[in-house]
C-alpha positions in Angstrom: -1.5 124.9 -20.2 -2.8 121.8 -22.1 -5.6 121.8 -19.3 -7.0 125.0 -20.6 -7.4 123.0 -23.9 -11.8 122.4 -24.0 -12.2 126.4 -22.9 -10.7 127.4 -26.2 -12.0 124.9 -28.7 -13.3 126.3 -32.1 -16.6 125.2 -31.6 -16.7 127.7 -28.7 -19.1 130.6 -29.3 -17.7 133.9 -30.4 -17.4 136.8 -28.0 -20.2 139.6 -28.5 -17.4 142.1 -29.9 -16.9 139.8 -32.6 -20.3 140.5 -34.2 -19.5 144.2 -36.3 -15.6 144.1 -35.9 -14.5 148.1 -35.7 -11.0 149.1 -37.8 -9.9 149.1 -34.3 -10.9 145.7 -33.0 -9.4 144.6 -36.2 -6.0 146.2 -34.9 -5.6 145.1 -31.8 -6.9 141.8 -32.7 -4.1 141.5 -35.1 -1.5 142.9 -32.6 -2.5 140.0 -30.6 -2.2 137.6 -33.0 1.2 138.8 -33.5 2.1 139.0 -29.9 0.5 134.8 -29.5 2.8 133.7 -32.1 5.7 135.6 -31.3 5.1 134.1 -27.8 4.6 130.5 -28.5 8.4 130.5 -30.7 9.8 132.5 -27.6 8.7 129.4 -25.0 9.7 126.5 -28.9 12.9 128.4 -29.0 13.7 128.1 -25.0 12.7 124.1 -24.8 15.5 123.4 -27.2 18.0 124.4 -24.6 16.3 122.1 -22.1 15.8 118.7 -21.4 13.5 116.8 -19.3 10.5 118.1 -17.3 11.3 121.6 -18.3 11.4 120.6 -22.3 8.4 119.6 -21.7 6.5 122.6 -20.0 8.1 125.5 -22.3 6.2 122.6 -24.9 2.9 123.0 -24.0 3.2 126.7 -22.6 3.8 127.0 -26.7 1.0 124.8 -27.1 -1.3 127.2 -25.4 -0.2 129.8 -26.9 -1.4 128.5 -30.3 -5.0 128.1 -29.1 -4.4 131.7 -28.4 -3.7 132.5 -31.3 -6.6 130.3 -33.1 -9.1 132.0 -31.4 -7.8 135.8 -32.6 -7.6 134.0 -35.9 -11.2 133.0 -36.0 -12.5 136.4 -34.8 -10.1 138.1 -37.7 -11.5 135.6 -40.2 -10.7 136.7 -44.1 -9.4 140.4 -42.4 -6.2 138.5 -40.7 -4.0 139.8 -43.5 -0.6 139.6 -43.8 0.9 138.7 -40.5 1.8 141.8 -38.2 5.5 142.1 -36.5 5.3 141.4 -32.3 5.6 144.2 -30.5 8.6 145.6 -29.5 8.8 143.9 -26.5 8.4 140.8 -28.1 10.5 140.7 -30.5 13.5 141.5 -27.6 12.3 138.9 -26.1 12.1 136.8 -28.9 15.7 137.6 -29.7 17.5 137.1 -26.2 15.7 133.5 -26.2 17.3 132.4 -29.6 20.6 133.4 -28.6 21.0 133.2 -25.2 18.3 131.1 -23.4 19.3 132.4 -20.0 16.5 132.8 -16.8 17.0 136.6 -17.8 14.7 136.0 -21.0 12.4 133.5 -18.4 12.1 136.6 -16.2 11.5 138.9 -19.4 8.5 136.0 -20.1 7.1 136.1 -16.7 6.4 140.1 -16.9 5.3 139.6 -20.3 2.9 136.9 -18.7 1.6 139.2 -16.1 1.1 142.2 -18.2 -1.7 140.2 -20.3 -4.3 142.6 -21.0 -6.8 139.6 -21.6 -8.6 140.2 -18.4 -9.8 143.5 -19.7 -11.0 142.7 -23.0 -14.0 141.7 -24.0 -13.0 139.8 -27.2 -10.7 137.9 -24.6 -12.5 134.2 -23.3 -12.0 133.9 -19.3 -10.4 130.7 -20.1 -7.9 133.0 -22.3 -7.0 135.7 -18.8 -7.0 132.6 -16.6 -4.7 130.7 -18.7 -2.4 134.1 -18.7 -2.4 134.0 -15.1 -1.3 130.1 -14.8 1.6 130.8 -17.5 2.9 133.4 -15.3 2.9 130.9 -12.0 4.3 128.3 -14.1 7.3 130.8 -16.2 8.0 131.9 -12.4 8.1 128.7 -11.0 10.9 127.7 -14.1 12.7 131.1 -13.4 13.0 130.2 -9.7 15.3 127.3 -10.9 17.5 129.2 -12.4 17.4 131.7 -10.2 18.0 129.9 -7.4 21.3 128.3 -9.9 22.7 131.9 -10.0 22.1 133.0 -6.3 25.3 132.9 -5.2 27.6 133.9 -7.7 25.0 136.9 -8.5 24.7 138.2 -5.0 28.5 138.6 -5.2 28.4 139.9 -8.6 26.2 142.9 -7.4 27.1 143.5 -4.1 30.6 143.8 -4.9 30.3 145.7 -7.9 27.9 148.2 -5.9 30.0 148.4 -3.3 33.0 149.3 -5.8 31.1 151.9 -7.7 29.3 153.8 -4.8 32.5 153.1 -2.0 34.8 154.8 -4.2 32.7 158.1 -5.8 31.7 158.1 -2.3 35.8 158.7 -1.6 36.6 160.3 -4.9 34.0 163.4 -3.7 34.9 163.6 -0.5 38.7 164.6 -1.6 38.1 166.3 -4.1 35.7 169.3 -2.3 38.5 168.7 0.4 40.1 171.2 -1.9 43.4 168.5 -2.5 44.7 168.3 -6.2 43.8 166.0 -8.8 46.9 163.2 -8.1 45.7 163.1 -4.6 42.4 162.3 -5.5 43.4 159.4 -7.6 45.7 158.2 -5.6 42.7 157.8 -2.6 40.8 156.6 -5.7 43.4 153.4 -6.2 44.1 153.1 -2.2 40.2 152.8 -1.7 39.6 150.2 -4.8 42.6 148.2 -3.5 41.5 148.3 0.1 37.8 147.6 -0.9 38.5 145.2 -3.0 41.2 142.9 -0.7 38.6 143.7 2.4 35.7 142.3 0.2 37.9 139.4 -1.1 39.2 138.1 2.7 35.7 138.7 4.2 33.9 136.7 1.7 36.8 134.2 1.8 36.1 133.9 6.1 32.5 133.7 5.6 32.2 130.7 2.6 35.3 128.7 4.7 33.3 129.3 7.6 29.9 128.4 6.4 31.6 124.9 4.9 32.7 124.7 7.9 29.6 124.7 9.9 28.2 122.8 7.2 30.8 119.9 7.5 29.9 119.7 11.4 26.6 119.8 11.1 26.5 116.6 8.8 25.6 113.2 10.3 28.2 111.0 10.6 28.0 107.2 9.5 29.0 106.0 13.3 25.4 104.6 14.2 26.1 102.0 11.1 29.5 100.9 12.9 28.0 101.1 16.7 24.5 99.3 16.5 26.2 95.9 16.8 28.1 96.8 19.9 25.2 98.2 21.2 23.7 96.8 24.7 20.4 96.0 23.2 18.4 96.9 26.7 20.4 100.5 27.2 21.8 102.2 24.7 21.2 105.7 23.2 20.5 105.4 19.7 16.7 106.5 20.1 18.0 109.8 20.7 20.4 110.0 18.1 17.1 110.0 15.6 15.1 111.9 17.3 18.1 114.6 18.0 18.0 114.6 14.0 14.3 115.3 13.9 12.5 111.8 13.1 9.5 111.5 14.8 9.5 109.1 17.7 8.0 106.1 15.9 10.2 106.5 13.3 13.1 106.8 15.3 12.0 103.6 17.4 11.3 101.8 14.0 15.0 102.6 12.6 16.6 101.4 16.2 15.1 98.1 15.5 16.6 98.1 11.9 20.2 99.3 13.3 19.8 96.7 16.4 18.5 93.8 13.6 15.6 93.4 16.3 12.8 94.2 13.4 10.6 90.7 12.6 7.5 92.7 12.1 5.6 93.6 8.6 5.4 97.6 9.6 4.3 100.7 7.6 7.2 100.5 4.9 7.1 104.4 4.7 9.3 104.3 7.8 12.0 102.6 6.6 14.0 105.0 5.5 16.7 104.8 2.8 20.3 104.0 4.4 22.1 107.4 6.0 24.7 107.7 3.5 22.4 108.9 0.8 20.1 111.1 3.4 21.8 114.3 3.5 23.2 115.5 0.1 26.3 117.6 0.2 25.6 121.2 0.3 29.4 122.0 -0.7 29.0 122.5 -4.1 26.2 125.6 -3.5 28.1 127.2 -0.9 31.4 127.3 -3.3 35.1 127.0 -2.7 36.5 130.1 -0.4 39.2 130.9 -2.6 36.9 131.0 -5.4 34.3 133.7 -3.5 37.5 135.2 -2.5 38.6 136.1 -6.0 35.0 137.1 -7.6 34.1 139.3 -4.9 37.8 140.9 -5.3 37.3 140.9 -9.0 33.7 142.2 -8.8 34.7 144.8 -6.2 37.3 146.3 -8.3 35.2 146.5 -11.3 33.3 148.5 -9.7 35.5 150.8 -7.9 37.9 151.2 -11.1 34.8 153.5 -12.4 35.0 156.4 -10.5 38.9 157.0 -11.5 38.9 156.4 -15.1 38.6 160.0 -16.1 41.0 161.0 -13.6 43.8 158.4 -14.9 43.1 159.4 -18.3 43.9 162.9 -17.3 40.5 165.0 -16.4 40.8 167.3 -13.4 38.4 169.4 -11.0 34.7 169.3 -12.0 34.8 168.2 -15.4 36.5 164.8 -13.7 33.7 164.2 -10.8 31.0 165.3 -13.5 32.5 162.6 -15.6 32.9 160.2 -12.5 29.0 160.9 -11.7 27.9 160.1 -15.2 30.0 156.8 -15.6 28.8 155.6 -12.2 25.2 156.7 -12.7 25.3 154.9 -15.9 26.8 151.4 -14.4 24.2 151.6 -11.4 21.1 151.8 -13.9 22.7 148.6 -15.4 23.5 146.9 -11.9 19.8 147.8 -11.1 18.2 146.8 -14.4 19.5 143.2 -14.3 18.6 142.8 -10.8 14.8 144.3 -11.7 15.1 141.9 -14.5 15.9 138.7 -12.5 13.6 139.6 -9.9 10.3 139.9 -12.6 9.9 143.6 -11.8 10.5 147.2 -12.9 14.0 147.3 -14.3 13.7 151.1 -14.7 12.7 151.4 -11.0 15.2 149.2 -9.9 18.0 151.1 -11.9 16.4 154.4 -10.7 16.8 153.3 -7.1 19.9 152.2 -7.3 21.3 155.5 -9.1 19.2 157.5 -6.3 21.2 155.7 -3.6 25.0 155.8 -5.4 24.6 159.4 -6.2 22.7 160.2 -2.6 25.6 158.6 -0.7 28.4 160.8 -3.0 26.6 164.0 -2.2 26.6 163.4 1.2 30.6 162.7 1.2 31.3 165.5 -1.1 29.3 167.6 1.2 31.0 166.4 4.0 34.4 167.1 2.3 33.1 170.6 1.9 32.8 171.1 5.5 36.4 169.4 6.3 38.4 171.7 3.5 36.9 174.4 5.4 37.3 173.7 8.6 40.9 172.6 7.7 41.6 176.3 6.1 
């Protein structure tokens, strides 16, 4: 960031690669200078969907980025040429942040960030790998927000559509190398994605009541405010009220006295702590409504689980149907895994391999397991 600012000033000496510039220097140097500024409008284009603190790092990450791209400027000299297109990568990325501006692009920017191949080239300053390093930390650090926005409603999003899609090819196999017919095997297929899907809906709708629940319990109440002046001033309990809550024991003692109106002395102001009804913020609002989590993990479930049966609704039977089955699956698990590789900062091909790897593993083992059962059944 700006602090970087003195180890990339033009007056800083040139690296030695700059002396006899090879066509390929030239190239790469160009790249880069394509890459900088494709970079810096990526982090421009993202601050205008922000306000605040966050406006104002995506500023001077762009910032940086321009002294970046002055020093490949000075090293091109008179052979900087037209200006080069970004790399691929960039220009995705570049794209996704003028029309979306969502953490996926931030997460995008973070991999970018830690892909810099600064540290390994010697026409690179240290300053320019170290800065590199810090942008990652700090893109990371803005992702987290978001991130941490999306956590709930994403968890549900995945889990239940995973659930859906590897649940029910999981079922769809096993009948069908049970040797039944075709309308058997859809009807499981609907049976399954409405029994998935109403199971997934009630338990989420248990757990979120339950947790607000807990939640509403575990909340201090305002009674110490309406007690203190009924209090016997020699023996009461309120000490342990404060420490039960985790203040130390001076602080504890030193909000007693406030309560009891027996503080005349000028103490250490840092223990007086704002007034309880603004201590604990309500924590409501992240866990979500149950009937809400209710209806998105049934949605989310069923999305999923609908998969596996469309080419058997629109009429497919035998192998050409599970083939068909496997593909659509396979194909919706790469996705499902490629946006959580993407929110996470890493691999979204590994993820969406993974993923795939464990759908399809789990229908194998089902359709081998119907195998065995038609068999043992004839």
């Amino acid at each position: 960031m700006s602090q970087h600012a003195k180890s990339d000033h033009p007056t800083d000496p040139l690296p030695s690669a700059a002396g006899t510039p090879s066509p390929a220097d030239l190239k790469r140097w160009r790249q880069y200078l394509a890459d900088e500024r494709a970079e810096a409008a990526v982090y421009r284009d993202l601050a205008q969907n922000r306000s605040g603190e966050e406006r104002s790092i995506l500023l001077a990450l762009a910032e940086a980025e321009g002294r970046h791209e002055a020093h490949w400027l000075r090293l091109l000299g008179g052979h900087a040429g037209k200006p080069r297109p970004a790399s691929f990568r960039s220009q995705i990325l570049g794209f996704l942040a003028r029309h979306f501006g969502s953490v996926f692009v931030l997460a995008l920017a973070q991999r970018a960030e830690g892909r810099s191949p600064y540290a390994e080239d010697p026409s690179a300053t240290a300053a320019m790998a170290a800065d590199e390093q810090i942008h990652e930390e700090v893109v990371r650090g803005l992702a987290t927000r978001g991130r941490n926005r999306l956590a709930g409603t994403f968890r549900a999003a995945v889990f239940g559509a995973n659930d859906g899609l590897v649940s029910n090819l999981s079922l769809v196999m096993g009948m069908a190398a049970s040797g039944v017919g075709s309308q058997v095997v859809l009807l499981s297929g609907v049976a399954g994605l409405l029994a998935g899907a109403l199971s997934m809906g009630a338990g989420e709708f248990i757990s979120v009541r339950s947790q607000r629940e807990l939640l509403a319990a575990t909340r201090p109440t305002q009674i110490t405010l309406a007690a203190a002046p009924s209090l016997d001033i020699e023996h009461n309990e309120l000490l342990l009220v404060y420490l039960a809550r985790g203040m130390s024991r001076e602080a504890a003692e030193h909000r007693v006295k406030e309560r009891m109106g027996m503080l005349s002395c000028d103490c250490d102001p840092s223990l007086s702590l704002h007034p309880e009804s603004g201590e604990a913020p309500d924590q409501h609002e992240a866990v979500g409504t149950a009937w809400s989590a209710a209806a998105s993990s049934f949605c989310f479930f069923a999305s999923g689980a609908v998969v596996p049966i469309l080419p058997f609704v629109f009429g497919l039977t035998g192998v050409a149907a599970l083939v068909a089955a496997c593909m659509l699956v396979g194909l919706a698990l790469l996705v499902t895994g490629g946006i959580v590789g993407l929110l996470s900062g890493t691999s979204p091909a590994s993820r969406g391999l993974r993923q795939l790897a464990i759908g399809l593993g789990a229908a194998a083992v089902t359709y081998l397991l119907g195998l065995a059962f038609g068999a043992a059944v004839t």
